[in-house]
N, C-alpha and C positions, 0 to 999 in steps of 0.2 A: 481483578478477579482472583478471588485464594487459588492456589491448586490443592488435591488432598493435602493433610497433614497438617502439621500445627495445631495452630487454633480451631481448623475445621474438626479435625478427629476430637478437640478438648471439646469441643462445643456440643458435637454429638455425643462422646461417653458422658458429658453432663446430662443431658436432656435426656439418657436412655436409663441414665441412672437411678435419675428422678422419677422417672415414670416408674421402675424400680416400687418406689415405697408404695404408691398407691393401692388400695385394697378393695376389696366388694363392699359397696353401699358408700364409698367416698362420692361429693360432690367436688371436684376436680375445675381451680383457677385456672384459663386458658390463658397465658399471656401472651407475649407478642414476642417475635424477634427469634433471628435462627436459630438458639438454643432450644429455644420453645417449642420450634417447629420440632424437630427432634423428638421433643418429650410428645411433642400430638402422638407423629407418628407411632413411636413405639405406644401410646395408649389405645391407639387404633389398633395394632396388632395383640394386644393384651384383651382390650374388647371382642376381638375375632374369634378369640380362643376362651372367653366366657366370662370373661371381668365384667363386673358389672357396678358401669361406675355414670355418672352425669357430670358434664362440664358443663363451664361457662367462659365463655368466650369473652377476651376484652376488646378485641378491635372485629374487623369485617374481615382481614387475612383467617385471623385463628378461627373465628365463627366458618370459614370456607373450609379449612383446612379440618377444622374437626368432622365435618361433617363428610366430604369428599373421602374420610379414613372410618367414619364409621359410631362417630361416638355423640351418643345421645344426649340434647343441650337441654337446658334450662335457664332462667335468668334468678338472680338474687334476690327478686317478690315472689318465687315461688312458695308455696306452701304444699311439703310433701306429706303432710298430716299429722295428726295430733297423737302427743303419748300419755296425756293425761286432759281429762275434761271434766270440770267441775260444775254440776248443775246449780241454778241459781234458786 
């Protein structure tokens, strides 16, 4: 088991930092692994407060994790609509 510090504190200021860039209207890679988890959380608490963003989850941890924080999934065949249509 880590105690605080180290790698644990790298691991988290990575993951909080990352969450960091993301912006309103980003569709958001969930990956896996305690860094990641990190970044959920801080984008759960970025969502709290009015970010308005959709992930996607790669495993069943982050898929749990995102959702137990708050933040609204999708998968990669979604279609969130069209910016130009060309009739035939």
């Amino acid at each position: 088991m880590k105690t605080e510090g180290g790698s644990t504190d790298a691991k988290r200021y990575a993951g909080e930092r990352a969450a960091e860039e993301v912006e309103d209207g980003y569709v958001v890679g969930l990956g896996t692994g305690s860094t990641t988890a990190h970044a959920i959380r801080a984008l759960g608490r970025a969502v709290e407060t009015g970010l308005e963003i959709r992930g996607i989850p790669t495993s069943f941890q982050s898929r749990k994790l995102a959702l137990e924080v708050g933040i609204p999934l999708t998968a990669l065949d979604a279609i969130d609509g069209v910016d130009h249509a060309i009739a035939d």
